[in-house]
C-alpha positions in Angstrom: 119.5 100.6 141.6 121.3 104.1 141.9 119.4 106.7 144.1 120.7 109.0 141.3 122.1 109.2 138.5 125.5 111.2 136.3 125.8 112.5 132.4 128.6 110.2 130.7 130.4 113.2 128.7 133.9 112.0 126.8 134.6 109.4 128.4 133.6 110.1 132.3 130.7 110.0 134.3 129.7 113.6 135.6 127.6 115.3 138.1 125.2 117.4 136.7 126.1 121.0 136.5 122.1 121.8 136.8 121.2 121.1 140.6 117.2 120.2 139.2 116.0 116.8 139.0 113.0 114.8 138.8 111.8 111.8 141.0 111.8 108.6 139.1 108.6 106.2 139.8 108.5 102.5 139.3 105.0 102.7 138.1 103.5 98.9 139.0 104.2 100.6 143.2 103.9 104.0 142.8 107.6 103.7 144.5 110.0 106.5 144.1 112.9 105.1 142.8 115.4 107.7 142.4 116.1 110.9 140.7 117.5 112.5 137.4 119.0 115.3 136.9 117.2 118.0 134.6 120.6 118.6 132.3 120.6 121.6 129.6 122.7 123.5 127.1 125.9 123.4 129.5 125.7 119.3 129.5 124.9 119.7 126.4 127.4 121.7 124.8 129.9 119.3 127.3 128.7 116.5 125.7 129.0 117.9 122.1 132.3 119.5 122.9 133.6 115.4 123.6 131.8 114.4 120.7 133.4 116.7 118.1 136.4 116.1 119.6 136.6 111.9 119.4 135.0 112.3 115.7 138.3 112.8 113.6 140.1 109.9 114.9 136.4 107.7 115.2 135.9 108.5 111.8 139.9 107.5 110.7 139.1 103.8 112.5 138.5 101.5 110.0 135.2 100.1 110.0 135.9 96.5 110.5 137.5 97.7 113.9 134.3 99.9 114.6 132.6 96.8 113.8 134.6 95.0 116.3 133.5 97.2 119.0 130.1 96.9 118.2 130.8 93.8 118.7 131.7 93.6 122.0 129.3 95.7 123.0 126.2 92.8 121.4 128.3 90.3 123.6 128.0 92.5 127.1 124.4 93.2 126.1 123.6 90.0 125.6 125.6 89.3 128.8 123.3 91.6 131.0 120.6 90.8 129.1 117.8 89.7 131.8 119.4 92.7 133.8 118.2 94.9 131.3 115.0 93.3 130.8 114.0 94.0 135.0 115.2 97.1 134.2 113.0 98.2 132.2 110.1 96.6 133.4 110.8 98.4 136.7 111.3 101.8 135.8 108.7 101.3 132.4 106.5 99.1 133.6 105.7 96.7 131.2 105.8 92.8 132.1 108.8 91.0 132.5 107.9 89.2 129.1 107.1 92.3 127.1 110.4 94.0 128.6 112.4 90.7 127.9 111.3 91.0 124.1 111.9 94.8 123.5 115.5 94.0 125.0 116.1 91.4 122.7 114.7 93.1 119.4 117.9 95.9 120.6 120.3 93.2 121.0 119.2 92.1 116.8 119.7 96.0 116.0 123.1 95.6 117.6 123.7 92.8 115.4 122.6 94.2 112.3 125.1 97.2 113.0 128.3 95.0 113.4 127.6 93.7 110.1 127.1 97.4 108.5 130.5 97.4 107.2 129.0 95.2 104.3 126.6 97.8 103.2 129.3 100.8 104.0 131.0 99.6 100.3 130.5 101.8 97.5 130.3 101.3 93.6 132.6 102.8 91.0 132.7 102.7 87.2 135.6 102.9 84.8 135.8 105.1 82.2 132.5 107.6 82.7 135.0 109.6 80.2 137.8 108.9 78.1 140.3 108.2 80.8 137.8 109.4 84.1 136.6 107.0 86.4 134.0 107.8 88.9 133.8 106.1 92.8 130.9 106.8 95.6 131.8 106.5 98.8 129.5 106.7 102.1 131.3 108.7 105.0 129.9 109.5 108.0 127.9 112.5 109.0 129.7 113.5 112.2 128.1 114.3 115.6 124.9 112.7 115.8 122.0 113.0 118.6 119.4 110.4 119.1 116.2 111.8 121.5 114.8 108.6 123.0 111.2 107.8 124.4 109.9 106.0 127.8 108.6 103.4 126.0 111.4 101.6 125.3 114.0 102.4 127.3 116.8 100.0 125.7 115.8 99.2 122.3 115.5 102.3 121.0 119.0 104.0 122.0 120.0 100.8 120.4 118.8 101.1 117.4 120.5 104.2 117.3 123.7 104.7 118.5 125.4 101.6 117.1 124.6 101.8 113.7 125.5 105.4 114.1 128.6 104.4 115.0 129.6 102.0 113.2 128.9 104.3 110.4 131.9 106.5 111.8 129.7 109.5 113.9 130.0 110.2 117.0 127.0 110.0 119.6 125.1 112.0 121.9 122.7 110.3 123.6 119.2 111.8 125.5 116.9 109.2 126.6 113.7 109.7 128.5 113.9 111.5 132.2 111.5 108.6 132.8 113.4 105.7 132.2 116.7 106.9 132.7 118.6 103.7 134.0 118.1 101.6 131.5 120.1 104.0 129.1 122.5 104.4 132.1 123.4 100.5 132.2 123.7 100.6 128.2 126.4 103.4 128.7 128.8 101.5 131.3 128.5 98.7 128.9 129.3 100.8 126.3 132.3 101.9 128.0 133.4 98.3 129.4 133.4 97.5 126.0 136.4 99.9 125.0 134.5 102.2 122.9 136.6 105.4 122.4 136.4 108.8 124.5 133.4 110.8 123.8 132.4 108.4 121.0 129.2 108.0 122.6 128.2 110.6 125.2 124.8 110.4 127.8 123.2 113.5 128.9 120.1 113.1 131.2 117.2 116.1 131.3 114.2 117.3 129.8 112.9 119.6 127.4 115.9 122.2 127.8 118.1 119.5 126.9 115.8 118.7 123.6 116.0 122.3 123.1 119.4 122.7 123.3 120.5 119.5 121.1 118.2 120.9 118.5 119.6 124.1 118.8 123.0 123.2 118.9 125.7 123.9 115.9 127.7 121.1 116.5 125.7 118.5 115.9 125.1 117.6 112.4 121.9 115.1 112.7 119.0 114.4 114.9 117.5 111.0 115.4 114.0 111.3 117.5 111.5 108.9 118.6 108.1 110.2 120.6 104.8 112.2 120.3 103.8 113.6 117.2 103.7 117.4 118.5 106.8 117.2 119.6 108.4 115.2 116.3 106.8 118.3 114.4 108.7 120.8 116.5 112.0 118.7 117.2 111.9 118.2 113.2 110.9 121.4 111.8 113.4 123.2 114.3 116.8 121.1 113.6 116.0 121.5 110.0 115.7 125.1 110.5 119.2 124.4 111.9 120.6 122.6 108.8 120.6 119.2 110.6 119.5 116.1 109.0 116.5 114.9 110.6 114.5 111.6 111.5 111.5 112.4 113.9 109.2 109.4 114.2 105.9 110.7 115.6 102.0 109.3 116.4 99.8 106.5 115.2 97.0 105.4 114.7 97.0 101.5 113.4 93.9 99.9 112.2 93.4 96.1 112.2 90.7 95.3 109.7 88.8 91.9 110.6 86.9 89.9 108.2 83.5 87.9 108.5 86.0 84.5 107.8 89.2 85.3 109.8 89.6 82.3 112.8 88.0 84.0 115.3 90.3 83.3 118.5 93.6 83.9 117.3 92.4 86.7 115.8 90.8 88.2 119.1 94.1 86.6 120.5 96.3 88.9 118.2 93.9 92.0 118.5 94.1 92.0 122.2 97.6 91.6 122.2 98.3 94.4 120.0 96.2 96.9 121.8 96.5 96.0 125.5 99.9 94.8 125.3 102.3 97.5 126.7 99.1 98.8 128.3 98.7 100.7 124.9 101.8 102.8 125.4 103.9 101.7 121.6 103.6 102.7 118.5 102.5 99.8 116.8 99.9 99.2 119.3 96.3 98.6 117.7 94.1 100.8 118.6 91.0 100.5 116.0 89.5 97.5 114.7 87.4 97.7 111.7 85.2 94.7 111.7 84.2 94.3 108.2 80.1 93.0 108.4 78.5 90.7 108.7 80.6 89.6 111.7 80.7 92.3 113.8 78.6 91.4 116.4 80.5 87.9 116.5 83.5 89.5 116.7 82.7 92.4 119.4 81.2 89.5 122.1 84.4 87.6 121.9 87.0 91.0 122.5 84.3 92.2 124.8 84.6 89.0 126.5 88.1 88.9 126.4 88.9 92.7 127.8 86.8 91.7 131.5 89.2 88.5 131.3 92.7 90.8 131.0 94.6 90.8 134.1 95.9 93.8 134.8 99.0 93.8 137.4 102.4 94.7 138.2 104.7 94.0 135.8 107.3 91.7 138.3 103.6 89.5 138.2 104.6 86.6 135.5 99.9 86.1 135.7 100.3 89.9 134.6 98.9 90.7 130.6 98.3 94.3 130.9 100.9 96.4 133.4 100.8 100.2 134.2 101.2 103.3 132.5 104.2 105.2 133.2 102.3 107.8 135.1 99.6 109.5 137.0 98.7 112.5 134.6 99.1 109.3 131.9 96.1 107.8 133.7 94.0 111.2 133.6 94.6 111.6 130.2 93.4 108.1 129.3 91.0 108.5 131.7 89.9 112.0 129.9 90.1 110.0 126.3 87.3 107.5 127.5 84.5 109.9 128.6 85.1 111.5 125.4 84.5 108.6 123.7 81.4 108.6 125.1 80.4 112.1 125.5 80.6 111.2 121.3 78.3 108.5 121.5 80.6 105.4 121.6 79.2 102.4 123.2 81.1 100.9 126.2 81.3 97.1 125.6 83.5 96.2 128.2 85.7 97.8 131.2 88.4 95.5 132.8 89.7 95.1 136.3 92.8 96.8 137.9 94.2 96.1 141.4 93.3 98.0 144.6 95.3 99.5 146.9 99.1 98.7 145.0 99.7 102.2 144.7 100.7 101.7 141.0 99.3 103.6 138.1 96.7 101.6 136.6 93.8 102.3 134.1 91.6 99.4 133.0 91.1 97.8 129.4 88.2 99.5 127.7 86.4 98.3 124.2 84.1 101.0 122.6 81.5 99.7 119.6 79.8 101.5 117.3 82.4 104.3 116.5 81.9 106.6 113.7 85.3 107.5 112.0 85.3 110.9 112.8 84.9 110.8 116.4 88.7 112.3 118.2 88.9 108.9 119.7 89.1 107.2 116.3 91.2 109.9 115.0 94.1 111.2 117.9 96.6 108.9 119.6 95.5 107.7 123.0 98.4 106.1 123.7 96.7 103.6 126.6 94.5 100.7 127.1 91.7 101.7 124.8 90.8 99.6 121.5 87.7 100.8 119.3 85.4 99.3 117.0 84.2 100.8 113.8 81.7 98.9 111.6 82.7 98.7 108.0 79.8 97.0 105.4 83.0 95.9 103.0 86.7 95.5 103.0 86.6 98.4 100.4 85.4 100.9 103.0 87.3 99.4 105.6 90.4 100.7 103.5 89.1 103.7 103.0 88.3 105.0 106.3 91.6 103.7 107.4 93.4 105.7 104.7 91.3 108.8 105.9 93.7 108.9 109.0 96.8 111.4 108.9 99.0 108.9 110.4 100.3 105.8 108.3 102.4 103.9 110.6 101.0 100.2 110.8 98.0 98.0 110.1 97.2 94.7 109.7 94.0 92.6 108.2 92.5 89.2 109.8 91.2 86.7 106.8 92.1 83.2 105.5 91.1 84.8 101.9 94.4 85.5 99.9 93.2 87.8 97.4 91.6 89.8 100.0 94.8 89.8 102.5 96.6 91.3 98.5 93.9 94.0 97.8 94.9 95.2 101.4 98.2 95.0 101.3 98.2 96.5 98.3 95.6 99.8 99.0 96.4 100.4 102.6 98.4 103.7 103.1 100.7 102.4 105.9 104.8 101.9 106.2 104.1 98.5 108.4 101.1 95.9 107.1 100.7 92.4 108.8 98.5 90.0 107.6 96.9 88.2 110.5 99.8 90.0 112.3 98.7 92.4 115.2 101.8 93.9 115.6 103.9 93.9 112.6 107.2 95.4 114.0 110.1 94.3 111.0 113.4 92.4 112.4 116.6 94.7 112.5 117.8 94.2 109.0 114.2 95.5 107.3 113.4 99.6 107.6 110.9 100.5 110.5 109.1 103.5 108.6 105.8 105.4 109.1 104.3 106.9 106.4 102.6 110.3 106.6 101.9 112.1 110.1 103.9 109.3 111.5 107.2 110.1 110.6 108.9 113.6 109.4 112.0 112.6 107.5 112.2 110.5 104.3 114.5 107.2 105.7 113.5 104.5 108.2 114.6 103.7 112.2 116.3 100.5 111.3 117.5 98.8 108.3 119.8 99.6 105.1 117.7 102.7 105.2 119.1 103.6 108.5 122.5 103.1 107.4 121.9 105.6 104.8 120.4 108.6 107.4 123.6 107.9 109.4 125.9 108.8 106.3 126.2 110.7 103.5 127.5 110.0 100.2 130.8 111.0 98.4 131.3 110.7 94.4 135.0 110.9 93.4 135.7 111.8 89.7 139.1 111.3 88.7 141.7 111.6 85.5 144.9 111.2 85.7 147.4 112.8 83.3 
């Protein structure tokens, strides 16, 4: 791995003009692993510059031939595949498994893209008037950015940039200054693959590079994934811009458990969602509401389960619950958890981390008896932390999950049909599994939020994607 790392701007890799940068940790060690450089509006407008530049002839390519390179960017993916996946799970710190799975949902977003051409085709009608003939066609938008988070340093930007692409924009690229060589690798491969100058573009840096994308008159549309404060500003201050916007933000995801669901692959599936990734995903459970009278069943087994989690470096193939991705990300969790009980939450059970590894660790913790409005039911902890709320019916299990201003996922445990309907059916949330902990959607289906979890109408993936990465055209014509 590169002690340091260069902006990929129209077709070369550059030094940073900006001589900051920032140490990058591999967080199971505590290792520094290199640095990246803090890039702003000069790399930005660089990058921009190439983008706008490559657009007119991108745009001219026909898409079968995008499609084609697309193409051959899934095969060198797939290629470097378990390279990817250690990757990630170094500079991340998720397990090798868990990194090995977020690469290989990407590669399936790849896929989906080099089959977008299908969707690309329009619809006409003859004769809207005597002798007029109407015909919609989807073009591309032009310069795009996508803002990525640490979480997942691969799939993401691939869920981004090759639709985008293959709809006919051109890219600019900004992942996390966290996990910066994952998005690194993707842009060699990228360019092995014989994708155009300054068709897609890399800029490493911080919040002055945000800033500046947002900011920026050249580019047309802004693709973000990360917290919810900063989804509210990133969205709010591109519109302000006139860019087209997708900003997905927080959650919250509530699994509601039943009195008859199968009690260990439930606890199975509940521990799973909200302990895998240590916590750090959106999808990640983080309140169970255990409908009564099975409560008390179902609290023993996760309580016994969380002292059982073995908590490790992510290279560790024994490992179930890795790091977090930094110290201050440990004091804020660690913060979250004496709130919870300054607020009266019961502690039911603390797991184990390891001593003396130098890595950034915080152990599982299960609260019980949480009352709904406590901030730890409420906010986005974002870490190893799953609580219980009681619930005497599935009715008010619904409700109290509805009360939440985030909508992103939820699932329900039961063997009872009707119920599993009635829940699918009331729950105010973009994502539902049923006896599913983490009901993240293949490629070809729309990943959508609703409410405080997303600000923009369309979805991450899916035809819906396609349609935030384009913009439509009607052509009325009469001939004489």
């Amino acid at each position: 791995m590169a002690a340091a790392l260069r902006n990929f701007i129209g077709g070369q890799w550059r030094d940073a003009q900006s001589a900051r940068a920032l140490d990058v940790w591999d967080p199971s060690t505590g290792e520094r692993i290199g640095e990246v450089p803090l890039g702003g509006s000069p790399e930005v407008a660089a990058a921009v510059r190439a983008a706008r530049e490559a657009l007119p002839a991108w745009r001219e390519t026909p898409p079968l031939d995008r499609a084609r390179a697309i193409g051959r960017l899934r095969e060198r993916l797939e290629a470097a595949r378990e390279e990817l996946a250690r990757l990630v799970a170094r500079e991340n710190g998720k397990t090798l498994e868990e990194a090995r799975g977020s690469v290989r949902r990407g590669i399936e977003a790849v896929e989906f893209a080099a089959s977008a051409p299908v969707l690309l085709t329009g619809g006409s009608l003859r004769n809207v008037g005597r002798g007029v003939d109407a015909a919609e066609f989807r073009e591309p938008v032009g310069v795009v950015a996508g803002i990525t988070p640490f979480n997942f340093p691969v799939m993401i930007p691939l869920w981004m940039a090759p639709l985008a692409l293959v709809c006919g924009n051109t890219f600019v690229l900004k992942p996390s200054e966290r996990v910066p060589f994952s998005a690194e690798r993707i842009g060699r491969l990228a360019e092995e693959s014989g994708l155009p100058p300054g068709v897609l573009n890399l800029v490493h840096g911080g919040r002055e590079a945000v800033e500046a994308i947002v900011d920026h008159p050249g580019i047309d549309a802004v693709a973000f994934v990360g917290s919810a404060p900063v989804a509210r500003e990133v969205y709010t201050r591109s519109a302000a811009a006139g860019k087209r916007v997708l900003a997905l933000a927080g959650a919250k995801n509530h699994l509601v458990v039943l009195p008859d669901a199968e009690l260990r692959p439930t606890v199975e599936a509940i521990v799973g969602s909200a302990f895998g990734q240590a916590g750090e995903r959106c999808l990640a459970g983080s309140v169970v509401l255990a409908v009564e009278p099975g409560a008390d069943r179902l609290v023993a087994a996760l309580a016994e389960r969380v002292r059982s989690l073995r908590v490790g470096p992510s290279d560790d193939p024994a490992t179930e619950v890795g790091p977090l991705i930094r110290p201050e990300q440990c004091r804020r969790v660690a913060e979250w958890v004496e709130r919870g009980r300054a607020e009266g939450a019961r502690t039911a059970a603390v797991g184990t981390v390891p001593t003396g590894s130098g890595g950034f660790y915080h152990p599982p913790v299960l609260f019980d008896g949480v009352r709904p409005e406590m901030t730890i039911a409420q906010e986005e902890i974002f870490g190893p932390v799953l609580s219980v709320i009681r619930a005497a019916s599935l009715a008010e299990a619904i409700e109290v999950a509805n009360r939440s201003r985030f909508g992103n996922a939820a699932a329900i445990f039961t063997r009872d049909g009707r119920a599993a309907r009635e829940f699918s059916h009331g729950i105010a949330a973009g994502m539902v599994g049923v006896n599913v902990g983490v009901p993240a959607p293949l490629a070809h289906f729309p990943f959508v939020g609703w409410k405080g979890s997303v600000f923009g109408s369309l979805a991450a993936t899916g035809r819906e994607a396609l349609e935030f990465y384009t913009r439509t055209k009607v052509v009325t014509t009469r001939w004489f």
